[in-house]
Rosetta silent file (secondary structure, phi, psi, omega in degrees, C-alpha in Angstrom):
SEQUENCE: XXXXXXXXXXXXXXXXXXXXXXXXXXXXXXXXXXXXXXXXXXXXXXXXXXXXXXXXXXXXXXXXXXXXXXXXXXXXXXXXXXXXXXXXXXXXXXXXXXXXXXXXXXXXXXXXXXXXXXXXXXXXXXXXXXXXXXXXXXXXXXXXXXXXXXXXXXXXXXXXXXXXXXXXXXXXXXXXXXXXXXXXXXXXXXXXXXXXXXXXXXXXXXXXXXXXXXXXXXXXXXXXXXXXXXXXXXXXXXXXXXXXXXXXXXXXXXXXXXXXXXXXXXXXXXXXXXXXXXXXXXXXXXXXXXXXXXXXXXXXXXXXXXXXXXXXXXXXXXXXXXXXXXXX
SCORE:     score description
SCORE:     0.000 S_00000001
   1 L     0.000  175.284 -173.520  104.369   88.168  189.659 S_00000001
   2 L  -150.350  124.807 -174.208  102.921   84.908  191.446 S_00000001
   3 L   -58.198  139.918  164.720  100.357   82.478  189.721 S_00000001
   4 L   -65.898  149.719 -177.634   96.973   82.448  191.125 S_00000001
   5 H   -47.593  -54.070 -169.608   95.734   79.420  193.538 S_00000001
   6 H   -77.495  -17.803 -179.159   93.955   78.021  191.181 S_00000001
   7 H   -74.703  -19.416  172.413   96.357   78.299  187.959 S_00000001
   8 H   -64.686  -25.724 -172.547   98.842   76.725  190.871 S_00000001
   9 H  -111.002   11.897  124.187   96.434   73.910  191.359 S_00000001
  10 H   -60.542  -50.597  168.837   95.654   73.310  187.710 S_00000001
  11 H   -58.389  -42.763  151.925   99.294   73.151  186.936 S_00000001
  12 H   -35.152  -61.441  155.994   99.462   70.595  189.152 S_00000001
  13 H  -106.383   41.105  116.476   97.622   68.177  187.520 S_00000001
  14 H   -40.913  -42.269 -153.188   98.865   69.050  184.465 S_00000001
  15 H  -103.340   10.281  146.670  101.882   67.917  185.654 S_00000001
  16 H   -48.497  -65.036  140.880  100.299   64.955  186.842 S_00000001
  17 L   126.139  -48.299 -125.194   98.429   63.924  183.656 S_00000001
  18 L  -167.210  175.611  147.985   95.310   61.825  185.401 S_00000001
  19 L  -123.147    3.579  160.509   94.330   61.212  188.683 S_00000001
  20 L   113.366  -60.386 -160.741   94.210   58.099  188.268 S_00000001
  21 L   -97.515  175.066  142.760   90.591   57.614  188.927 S_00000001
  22 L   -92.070   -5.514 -173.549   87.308   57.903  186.625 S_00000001
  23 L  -108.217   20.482  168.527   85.751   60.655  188.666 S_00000001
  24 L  -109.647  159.793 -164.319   89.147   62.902  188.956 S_00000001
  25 L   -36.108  154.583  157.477   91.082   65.478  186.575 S_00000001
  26 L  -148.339   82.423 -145.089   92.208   64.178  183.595 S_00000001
  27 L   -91.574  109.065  162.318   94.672   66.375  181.233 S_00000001
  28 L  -115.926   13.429  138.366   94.902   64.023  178.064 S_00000001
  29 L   -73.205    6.829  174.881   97.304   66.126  176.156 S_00000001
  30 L  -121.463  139.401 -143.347   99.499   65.710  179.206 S_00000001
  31 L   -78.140  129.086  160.989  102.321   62.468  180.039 S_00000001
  32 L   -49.890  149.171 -156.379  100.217   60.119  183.460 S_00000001
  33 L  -152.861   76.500  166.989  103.067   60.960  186.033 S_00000001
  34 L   -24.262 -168.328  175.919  103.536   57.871  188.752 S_00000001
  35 L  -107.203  -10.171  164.800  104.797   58.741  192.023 S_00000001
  36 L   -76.114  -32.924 -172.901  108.228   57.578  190.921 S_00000001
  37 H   -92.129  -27.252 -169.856  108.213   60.102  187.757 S_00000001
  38 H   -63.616  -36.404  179.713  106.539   63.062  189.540 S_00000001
  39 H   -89.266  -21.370  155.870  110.094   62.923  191.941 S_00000001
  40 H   -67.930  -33.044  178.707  112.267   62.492  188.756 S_00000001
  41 H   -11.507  -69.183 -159.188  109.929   65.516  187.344 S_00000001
  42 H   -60.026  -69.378 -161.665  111.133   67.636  190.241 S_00000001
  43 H   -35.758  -47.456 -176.933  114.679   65.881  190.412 S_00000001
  44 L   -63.583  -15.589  165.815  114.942   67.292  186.596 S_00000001
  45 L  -111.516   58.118 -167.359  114.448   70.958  187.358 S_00000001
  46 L    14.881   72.205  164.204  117.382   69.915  189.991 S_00000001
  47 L  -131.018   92.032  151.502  114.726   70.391  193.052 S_00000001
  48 L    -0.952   40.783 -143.857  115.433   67.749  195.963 S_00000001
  49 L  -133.578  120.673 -176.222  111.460   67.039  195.956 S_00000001
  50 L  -124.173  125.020  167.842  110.795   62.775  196.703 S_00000001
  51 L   -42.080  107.528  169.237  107.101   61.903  196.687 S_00000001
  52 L   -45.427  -31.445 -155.089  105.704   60.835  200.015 S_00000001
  53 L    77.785    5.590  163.371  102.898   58.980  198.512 S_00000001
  54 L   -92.771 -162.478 -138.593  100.199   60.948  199.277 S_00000001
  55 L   -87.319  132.602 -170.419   97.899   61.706  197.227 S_00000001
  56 H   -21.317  -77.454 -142.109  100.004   63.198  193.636 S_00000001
  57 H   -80.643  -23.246 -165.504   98.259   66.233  192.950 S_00000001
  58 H   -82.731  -23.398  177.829   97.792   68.016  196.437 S_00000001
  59 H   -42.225  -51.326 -171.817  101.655   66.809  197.104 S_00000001
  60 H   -69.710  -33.742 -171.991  102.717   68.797  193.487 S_00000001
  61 H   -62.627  -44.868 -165.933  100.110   71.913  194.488 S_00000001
  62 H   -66.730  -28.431 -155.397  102.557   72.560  198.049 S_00000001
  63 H   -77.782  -42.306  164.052  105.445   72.115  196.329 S_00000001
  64 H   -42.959  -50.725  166.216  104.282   74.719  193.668 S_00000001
  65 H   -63.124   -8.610 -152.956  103.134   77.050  196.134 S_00000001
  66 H   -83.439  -50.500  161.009  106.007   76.975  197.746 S_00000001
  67 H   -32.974  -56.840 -176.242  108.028   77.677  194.522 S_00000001
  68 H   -44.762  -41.039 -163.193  105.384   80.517  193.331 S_00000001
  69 L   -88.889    1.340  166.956  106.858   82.522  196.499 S_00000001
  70 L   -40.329 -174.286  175.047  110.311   81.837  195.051 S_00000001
  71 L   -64.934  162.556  143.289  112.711   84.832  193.231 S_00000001
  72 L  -111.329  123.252 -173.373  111.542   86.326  190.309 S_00000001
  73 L   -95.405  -28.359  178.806  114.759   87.747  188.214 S_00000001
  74 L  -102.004   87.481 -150.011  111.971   89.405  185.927 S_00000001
  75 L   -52.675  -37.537 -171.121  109.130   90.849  188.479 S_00000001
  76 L   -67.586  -16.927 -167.943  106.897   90.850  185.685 S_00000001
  77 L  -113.037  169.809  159.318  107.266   86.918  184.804 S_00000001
  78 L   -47.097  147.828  162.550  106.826   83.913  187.571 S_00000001
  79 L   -18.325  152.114  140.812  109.586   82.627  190.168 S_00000001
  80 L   -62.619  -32.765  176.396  112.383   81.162  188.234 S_00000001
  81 H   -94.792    2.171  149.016  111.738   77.972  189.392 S_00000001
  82 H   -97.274    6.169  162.181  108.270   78.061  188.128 S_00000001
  83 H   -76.033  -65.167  163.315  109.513   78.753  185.090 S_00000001
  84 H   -55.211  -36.467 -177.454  112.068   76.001  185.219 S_00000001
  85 L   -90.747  -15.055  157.023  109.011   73.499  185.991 S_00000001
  86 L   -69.083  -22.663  174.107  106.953   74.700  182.981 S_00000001
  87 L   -79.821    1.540  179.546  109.733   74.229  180.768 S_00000001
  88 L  -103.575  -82.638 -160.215  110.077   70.546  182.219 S_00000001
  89 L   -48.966    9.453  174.520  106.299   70.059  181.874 S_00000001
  90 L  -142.886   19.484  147.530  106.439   70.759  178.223 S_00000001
  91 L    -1.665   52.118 -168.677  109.320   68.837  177.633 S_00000001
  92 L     3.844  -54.196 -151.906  109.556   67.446  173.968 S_00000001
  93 L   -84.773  -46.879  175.320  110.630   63.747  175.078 S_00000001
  94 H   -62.639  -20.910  178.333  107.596   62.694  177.148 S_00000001
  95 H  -123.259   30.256  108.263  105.233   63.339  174.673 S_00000001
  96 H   -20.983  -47.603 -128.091  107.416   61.469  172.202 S_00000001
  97 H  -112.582  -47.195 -153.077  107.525   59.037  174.481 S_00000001
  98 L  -114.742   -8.229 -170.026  103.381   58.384  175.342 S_00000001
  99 L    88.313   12.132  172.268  102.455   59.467  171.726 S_00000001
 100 L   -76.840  149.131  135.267  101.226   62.956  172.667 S_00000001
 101 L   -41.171   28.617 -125.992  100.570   66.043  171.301 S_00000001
 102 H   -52.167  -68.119 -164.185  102.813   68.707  172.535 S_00000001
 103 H   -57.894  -44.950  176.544  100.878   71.487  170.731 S_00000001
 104 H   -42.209  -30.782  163.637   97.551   70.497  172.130 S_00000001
 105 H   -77.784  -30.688 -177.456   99.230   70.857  175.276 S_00000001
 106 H   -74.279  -40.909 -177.197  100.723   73.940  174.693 S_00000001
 107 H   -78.606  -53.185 -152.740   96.894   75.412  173.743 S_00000001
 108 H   -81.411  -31.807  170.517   95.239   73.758  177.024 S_00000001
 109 H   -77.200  -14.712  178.055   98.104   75.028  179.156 S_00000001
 110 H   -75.916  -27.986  164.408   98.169   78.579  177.681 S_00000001
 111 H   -40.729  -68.896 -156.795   94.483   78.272  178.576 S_00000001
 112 H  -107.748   -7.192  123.189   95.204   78.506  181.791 S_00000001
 113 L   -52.524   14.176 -167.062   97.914   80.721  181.923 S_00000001
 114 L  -100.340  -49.036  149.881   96.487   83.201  180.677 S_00000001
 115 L   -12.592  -83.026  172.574   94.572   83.693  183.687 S_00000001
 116 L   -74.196    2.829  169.678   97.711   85.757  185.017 S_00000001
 117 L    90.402   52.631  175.629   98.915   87.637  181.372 S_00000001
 118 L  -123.047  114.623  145.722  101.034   84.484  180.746 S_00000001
 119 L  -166.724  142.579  150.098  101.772   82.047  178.105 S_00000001
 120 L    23.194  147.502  141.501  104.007   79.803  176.493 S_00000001
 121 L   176.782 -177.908 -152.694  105.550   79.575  173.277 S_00000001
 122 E  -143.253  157.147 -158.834  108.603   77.930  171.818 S_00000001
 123 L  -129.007  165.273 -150.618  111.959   79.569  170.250 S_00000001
 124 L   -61.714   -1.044 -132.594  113.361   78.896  166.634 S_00000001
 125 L  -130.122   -3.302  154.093  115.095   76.133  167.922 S_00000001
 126 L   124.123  -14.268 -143.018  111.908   74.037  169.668 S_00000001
 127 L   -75.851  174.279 -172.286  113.032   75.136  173.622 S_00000001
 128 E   -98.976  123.344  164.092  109.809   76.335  175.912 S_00000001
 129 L  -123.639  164.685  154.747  109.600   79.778  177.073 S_00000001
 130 L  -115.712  175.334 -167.228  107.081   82.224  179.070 S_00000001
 131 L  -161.203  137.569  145.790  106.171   85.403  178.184 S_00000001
 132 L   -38.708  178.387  177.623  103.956   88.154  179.339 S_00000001
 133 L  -101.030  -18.282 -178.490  101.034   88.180  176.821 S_00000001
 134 L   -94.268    7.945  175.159  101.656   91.597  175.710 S_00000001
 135 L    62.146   36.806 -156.741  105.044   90.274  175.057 S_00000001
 136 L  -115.010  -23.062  172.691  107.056   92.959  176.849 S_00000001
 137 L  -127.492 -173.027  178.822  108.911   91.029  179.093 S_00000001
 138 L  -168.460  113.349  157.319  110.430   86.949  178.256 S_00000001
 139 H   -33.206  -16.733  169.081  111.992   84.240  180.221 S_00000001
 140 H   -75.380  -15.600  147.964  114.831   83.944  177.380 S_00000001
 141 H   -90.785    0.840  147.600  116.748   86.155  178.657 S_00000001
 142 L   -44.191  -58.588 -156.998  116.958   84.493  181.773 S_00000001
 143 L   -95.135   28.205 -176.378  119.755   82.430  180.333 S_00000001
 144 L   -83.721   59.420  175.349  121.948   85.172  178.798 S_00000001
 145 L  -116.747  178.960 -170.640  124.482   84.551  181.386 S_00000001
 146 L  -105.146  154.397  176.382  127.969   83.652  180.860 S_00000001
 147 L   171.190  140.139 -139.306  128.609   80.132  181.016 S_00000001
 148 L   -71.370  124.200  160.629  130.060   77.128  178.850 S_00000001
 149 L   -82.258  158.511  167.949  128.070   76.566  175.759 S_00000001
 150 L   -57.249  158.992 -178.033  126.735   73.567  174.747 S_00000001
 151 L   -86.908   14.477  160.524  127.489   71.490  171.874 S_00000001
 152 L   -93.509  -44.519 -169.439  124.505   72.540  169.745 S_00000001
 153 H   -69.110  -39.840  166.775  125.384   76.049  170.927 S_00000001
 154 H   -22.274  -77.473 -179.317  128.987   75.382  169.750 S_00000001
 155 H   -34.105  -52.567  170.198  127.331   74.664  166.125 S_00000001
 156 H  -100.137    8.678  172.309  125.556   77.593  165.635 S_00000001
 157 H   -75.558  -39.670 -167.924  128.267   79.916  167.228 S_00000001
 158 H   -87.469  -23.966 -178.495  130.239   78.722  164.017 S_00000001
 159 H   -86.551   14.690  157.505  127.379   78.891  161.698 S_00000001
 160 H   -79.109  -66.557  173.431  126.879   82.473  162.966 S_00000001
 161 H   -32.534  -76.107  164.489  130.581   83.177  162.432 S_00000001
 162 H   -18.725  -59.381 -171.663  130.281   81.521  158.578 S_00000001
 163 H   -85.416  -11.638  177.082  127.286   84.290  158.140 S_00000001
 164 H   -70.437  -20.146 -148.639  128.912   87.367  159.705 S_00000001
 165 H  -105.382  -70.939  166.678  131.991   86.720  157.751 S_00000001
 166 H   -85.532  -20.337  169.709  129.692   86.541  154.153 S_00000001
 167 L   -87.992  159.779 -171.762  126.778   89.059  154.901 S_00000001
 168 L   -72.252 -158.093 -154.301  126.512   92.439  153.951 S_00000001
 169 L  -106.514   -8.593  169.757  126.003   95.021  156.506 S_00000001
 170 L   -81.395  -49.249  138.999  122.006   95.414  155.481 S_00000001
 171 H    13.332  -82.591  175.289  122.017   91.319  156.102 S_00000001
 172 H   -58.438  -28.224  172.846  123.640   91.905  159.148 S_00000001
 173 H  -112.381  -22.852  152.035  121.792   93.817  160.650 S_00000001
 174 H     0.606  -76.361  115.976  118.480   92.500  159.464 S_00000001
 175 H    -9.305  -82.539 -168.165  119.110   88.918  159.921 S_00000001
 176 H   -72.148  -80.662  156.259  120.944   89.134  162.828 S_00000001
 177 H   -61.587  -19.215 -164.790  120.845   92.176  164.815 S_00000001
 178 H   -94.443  -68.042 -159.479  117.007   92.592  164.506 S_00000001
 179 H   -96.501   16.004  158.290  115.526   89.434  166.060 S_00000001
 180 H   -56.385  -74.220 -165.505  118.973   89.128  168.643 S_00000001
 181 H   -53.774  -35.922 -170.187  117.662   92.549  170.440 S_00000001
 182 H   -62.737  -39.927 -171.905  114.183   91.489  169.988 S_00000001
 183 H   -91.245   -5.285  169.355  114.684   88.167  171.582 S_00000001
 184 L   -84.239    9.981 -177.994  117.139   89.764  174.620 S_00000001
 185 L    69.894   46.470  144.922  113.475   91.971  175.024 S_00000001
 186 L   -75.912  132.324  173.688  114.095   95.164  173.288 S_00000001
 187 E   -75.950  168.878  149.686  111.031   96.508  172.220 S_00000001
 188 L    41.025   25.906 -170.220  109.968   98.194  169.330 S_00000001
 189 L   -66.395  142.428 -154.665  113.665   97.663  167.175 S_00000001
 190 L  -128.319   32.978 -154.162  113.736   99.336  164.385 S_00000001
 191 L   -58.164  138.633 -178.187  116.835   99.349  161.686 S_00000001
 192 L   -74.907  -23.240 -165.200  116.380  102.930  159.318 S_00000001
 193 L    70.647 -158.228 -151.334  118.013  101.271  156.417 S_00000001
 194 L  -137.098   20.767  177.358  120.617  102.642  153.775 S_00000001
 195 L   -95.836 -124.478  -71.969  118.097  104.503  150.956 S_00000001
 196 L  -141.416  106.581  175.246  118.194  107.679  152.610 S_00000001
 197 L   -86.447  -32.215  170.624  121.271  107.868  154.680 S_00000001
 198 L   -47.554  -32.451 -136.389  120.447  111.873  155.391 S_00000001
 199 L  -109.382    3.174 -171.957  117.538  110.703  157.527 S_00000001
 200 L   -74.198  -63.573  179.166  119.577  108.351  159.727 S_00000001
 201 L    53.144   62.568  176.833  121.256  110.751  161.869 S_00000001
 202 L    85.722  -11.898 -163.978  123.881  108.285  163.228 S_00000001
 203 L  -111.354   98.674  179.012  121.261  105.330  163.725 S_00000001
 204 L   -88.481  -40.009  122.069  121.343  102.244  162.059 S_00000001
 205 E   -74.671  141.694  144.416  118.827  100.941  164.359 S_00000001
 206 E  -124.124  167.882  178.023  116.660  102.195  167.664 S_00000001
 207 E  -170.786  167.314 -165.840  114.447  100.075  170.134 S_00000001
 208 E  -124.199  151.270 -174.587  113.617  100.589  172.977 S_00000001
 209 E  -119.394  126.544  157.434  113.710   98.375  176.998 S_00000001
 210 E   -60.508  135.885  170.486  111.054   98.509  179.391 S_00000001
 211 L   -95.694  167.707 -158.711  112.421   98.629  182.881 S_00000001
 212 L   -76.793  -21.221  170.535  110.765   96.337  185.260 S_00000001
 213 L   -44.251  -34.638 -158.958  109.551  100.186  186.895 S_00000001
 214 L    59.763   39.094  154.248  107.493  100.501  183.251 S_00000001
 215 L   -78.169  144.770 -164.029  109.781  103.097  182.170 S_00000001
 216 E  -119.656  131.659  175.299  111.153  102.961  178.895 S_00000001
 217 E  -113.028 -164.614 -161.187  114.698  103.692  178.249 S_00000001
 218 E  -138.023  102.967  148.004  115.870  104.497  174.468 S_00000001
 219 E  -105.711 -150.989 -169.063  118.948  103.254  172.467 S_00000001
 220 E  -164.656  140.637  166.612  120.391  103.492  168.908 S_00000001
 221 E  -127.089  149.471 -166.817  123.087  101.476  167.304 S_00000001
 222 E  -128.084  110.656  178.521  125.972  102.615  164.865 S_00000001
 223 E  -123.592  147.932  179.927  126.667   99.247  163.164 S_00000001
 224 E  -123.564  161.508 -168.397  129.723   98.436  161.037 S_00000001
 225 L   -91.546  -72.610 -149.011  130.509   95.357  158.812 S_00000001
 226 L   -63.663 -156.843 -175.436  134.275   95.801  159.012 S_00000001
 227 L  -105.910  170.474  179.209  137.317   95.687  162.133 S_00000001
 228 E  -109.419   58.847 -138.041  137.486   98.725  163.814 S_00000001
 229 L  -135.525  163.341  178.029  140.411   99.718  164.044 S_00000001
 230 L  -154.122  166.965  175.476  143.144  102.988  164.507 S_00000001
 231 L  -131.875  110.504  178.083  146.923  103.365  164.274 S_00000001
 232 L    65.986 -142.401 -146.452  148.661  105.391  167.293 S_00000001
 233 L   -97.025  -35.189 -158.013  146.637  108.306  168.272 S_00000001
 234 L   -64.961  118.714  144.441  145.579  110.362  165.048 S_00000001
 235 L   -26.285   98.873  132.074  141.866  109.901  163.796 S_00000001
 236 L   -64.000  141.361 -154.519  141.617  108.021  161.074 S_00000001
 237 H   -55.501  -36.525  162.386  138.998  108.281  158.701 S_00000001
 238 H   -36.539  -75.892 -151.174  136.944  104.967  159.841 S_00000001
 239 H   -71.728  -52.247   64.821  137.432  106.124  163.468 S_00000001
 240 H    81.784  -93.997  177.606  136.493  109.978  162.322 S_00000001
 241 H   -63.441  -80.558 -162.907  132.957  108.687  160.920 S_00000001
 242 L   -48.438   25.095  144.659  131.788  106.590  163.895 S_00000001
 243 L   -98.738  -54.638  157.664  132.659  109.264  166.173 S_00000001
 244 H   -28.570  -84.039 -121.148  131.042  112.146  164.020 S_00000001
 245 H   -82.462  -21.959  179.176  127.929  109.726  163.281 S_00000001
 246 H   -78.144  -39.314  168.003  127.832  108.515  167.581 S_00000001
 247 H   -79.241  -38.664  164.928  127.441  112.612  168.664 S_00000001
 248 H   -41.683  -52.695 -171.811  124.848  112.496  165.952 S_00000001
 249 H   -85.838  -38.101  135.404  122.797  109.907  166.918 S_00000001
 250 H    -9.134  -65.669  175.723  123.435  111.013  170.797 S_00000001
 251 H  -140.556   46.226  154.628  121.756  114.345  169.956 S_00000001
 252 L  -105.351  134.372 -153.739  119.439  113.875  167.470 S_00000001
 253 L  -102.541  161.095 -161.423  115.899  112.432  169.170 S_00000001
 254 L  -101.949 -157.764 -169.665  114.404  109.881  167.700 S_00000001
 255 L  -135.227   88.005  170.785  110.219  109.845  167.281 S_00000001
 256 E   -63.992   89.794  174.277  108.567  107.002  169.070 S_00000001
 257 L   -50.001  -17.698 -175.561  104.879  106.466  166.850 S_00000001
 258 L   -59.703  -62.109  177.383  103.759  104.388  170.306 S_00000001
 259 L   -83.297    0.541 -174.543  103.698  107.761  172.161 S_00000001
 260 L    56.200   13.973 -171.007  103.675  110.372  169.425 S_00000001
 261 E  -127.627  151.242 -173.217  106.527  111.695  170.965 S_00000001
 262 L  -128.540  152.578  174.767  110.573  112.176  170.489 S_00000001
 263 L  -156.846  130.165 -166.221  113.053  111.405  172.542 S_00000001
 264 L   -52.248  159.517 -165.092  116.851  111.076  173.035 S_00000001
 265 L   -64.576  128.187  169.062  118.793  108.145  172.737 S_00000001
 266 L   -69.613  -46.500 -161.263  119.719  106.953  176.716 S_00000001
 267 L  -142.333  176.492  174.636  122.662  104.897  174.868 S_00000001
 268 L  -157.563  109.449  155.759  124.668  103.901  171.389 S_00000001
 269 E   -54.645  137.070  131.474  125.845  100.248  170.701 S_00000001
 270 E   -90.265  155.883 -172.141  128.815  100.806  168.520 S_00000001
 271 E  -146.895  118.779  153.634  128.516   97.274  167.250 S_00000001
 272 E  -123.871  110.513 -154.426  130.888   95.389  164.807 S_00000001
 273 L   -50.634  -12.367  174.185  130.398   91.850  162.901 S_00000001
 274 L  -125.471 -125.296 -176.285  134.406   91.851  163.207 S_00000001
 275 L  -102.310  153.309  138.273  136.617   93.341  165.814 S_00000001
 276 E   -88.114  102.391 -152.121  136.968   96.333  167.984 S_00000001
 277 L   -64.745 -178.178  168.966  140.508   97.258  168.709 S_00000001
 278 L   -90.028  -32.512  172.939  141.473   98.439  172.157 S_00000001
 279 H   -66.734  -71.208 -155.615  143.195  101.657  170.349 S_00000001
 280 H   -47.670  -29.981 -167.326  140.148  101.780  168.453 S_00000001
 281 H   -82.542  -85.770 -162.049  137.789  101.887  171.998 S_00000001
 282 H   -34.903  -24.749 -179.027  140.272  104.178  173.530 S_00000001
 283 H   -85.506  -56.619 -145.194  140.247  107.003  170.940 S_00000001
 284 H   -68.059    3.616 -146.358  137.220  106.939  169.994 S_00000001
 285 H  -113.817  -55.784  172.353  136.341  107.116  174.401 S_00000001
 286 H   -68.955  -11.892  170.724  138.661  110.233  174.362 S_00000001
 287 L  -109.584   19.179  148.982  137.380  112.237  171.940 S_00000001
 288 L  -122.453  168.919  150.969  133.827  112.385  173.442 S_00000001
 289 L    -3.078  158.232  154.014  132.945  114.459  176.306 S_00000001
 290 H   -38.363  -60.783 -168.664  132.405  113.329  180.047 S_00000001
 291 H   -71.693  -33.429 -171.636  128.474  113.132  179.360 S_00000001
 292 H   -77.289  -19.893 -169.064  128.860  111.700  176.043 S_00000001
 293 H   -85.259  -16.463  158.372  131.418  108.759  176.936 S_00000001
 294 L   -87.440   16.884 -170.320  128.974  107.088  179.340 S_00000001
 295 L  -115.278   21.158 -177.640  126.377  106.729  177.070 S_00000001
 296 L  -140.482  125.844  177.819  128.622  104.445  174.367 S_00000001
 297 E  -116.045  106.990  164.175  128.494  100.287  174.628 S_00000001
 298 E   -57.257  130.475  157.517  131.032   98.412  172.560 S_00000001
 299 E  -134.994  122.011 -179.086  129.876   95.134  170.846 S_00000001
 300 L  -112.710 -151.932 -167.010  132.221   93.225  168.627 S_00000001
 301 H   -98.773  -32.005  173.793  131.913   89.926  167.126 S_00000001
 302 H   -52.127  -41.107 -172.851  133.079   87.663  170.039 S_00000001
 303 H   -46.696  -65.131  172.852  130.143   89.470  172.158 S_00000001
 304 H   -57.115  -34.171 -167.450  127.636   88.174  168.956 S_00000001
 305 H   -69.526  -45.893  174.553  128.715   85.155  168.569 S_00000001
 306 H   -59.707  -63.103  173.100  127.913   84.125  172.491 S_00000001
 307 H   -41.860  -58.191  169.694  124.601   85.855  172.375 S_00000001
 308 H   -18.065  -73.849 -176.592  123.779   84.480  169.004 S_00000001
 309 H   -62.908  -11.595 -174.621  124.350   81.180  170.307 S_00000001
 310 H   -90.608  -19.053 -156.513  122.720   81.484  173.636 S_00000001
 311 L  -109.227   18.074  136.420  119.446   83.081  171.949 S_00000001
 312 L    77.062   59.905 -171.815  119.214   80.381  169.240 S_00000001
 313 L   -84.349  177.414 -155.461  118.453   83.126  166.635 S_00000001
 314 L  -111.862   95.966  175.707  117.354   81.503  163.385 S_00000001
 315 L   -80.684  144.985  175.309  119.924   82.170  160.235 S_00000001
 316 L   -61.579  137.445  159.647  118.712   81.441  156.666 S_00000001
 317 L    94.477   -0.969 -176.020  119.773   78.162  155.720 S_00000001
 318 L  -110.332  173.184 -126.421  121.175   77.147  158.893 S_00000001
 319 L  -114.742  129.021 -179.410  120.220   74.122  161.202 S_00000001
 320 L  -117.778   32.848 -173.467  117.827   74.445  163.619 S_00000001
 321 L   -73.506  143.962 -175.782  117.470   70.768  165.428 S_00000001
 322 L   -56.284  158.335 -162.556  116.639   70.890  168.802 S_00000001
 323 L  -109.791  167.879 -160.529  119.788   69.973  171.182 S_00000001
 324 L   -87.210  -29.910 -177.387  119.351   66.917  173.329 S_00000001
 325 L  -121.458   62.658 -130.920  120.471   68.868  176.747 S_00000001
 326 L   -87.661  105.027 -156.967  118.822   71.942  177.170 S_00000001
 327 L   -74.097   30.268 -161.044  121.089   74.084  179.434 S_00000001
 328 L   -60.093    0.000    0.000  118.186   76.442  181.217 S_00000001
């Protein structure tokens, strides 16, 4: 999607602050922005952009349109790099810095994001995000890419490890698994729980992903506490139930309350808080079908622990200060 003229030329002097004048804009939950800090501004969401010296705000409105006609990796959200300059413009340390408000800014800019099915909001961990307003699609899954974590991210990849290691497997996926898919934009997840195990039919969770089309696809996950594991060829009982309980969930449909309607699973995480062997993948790959073996996604615990750490989920009791270097 692409911001309206005017929400382009409001952001603008937002990210000005003032104009400067008494008879021009004045945002006073937002940091005054010289003509030397408007070109570190830019320089900080690494854009080449040096102030000319004319006048501040129509200089930031070009560069902003120009940016609006940028990439979008999510069609549904703004350019990426109008993403990256709201997440600069709401920046913790400037309004630290002048004695601001953040949240007051965060209401007067949602104000006007809104305009286009937009706003704001902030992850467990303090970082800036956007989001459609019906919440269906999220810029936070922009950064689920692979790439060296950070040394905050370090920190809570071991305090993830420390809880995967002591929680049970209701915990686990509770805790854990429940707001991970939610904050990678899975819709509507859903764990069945463990009182009635009949009623499960292979599924310890479903949820569901909008494609950017506004199609909905369907999974299910078969989650395990334990390793995964087989010896030589033979079925063992471990490998034996997750294979049983993965053609189960595969072709039993599930009942979506949105639509009043049921409908099979597209896919099945097997997912495990410890390892999945490579014997363990391979058997369990050979004893389904053609149709059924492209429908099954392996997730072990190196896979959580990187996600975990990229998507800042929030464990009880564990530390949630904001990191100093925010990797977008």
């Amino acid at each position: 999607m692409r911001f309206s003229p005017r929400t382009i030329s409001e952001l603008a002097e937002m990210i000005c602050g003032a104009s400067g004048g008494s008879y021009g804009y004045k945002w006073d939950d937002f940091p005054y922005r010289s003509s030397s800090f408007l070109t570190r501004f830019f320089r900080n969401c690494d854009l080449e952009c040096v102030h000319d010296g004319s006048t501040r705000n129509y200089w930031v409105e070009q560069i902003l349109a120009e940016l609006n006609q940028g990439i979008a990796s999510v069609v549904q959200l703004p350019p990426d790099c109008m993403i990256r300059v709201i997440q600069e413009l709401m920046d913790p340390i400037d309004y630290e810095r002048d004695g601001l408000d953040r949240e007051k800014a965060f209401v007067g800019l949602n104000k006007v994001l809104a305009r286009d099915g937009i706003e704001a909001y902030l992850d467990a961990t303090g970082r800036p995000y956007v989001r459609s307003i019906d919440k269906q699609f999220t810029s936070a899954t922009l950064k689920m890419q692979p790439r060296p974590l950070s040394a905050s991210e370090l920190a809570r990849r071991k305090d993830i490890e420390r809880f995967l290691v002591t929680s049970s497997e209701d915990e686990f996926i509770g805790q854990f698994l429940v707001p991970l898919f939610r904050q990678l934009g899975f819709l509507r997840v859903i764990p069945t729980g463990h009182r009635d195990r009949s009623l499960e039919f292979g599924k310890d969770i479903w949820m569901k992903y909008r494609l950017p089309t506004g199609h909905f696809i369907y999974f299910a996950a078969q989650v395990k506490r334990d390793k995964i594991d087989s010896a030589g060829r033979e079925l063992n009982k471990n490998i034996s139930g997750i294979l049983a309980q993965a053609r189960m969930a595969l072709d039993h449909p599930i009942f979506d309350p949105e639509t009043n309607r049921k409908y099979l699973v597209d896919h099945v995480f097997i997912i495990s808080a410890n390892i999945i062997t490579k014997p363990a993948r391979m058997l369990l790959i050979e004893h389904l079908d053609r149709e059924a073996r492209r429908h099954i996604i392996f997730m072990d615990r190196d896979d959580l622990l990187d996600l975990g750490a990229m998507a800042a989920i929030a464990l009880p009791g564990a530390s949630t200060e904001e990191e100093d270097d925010i990797p977008f």
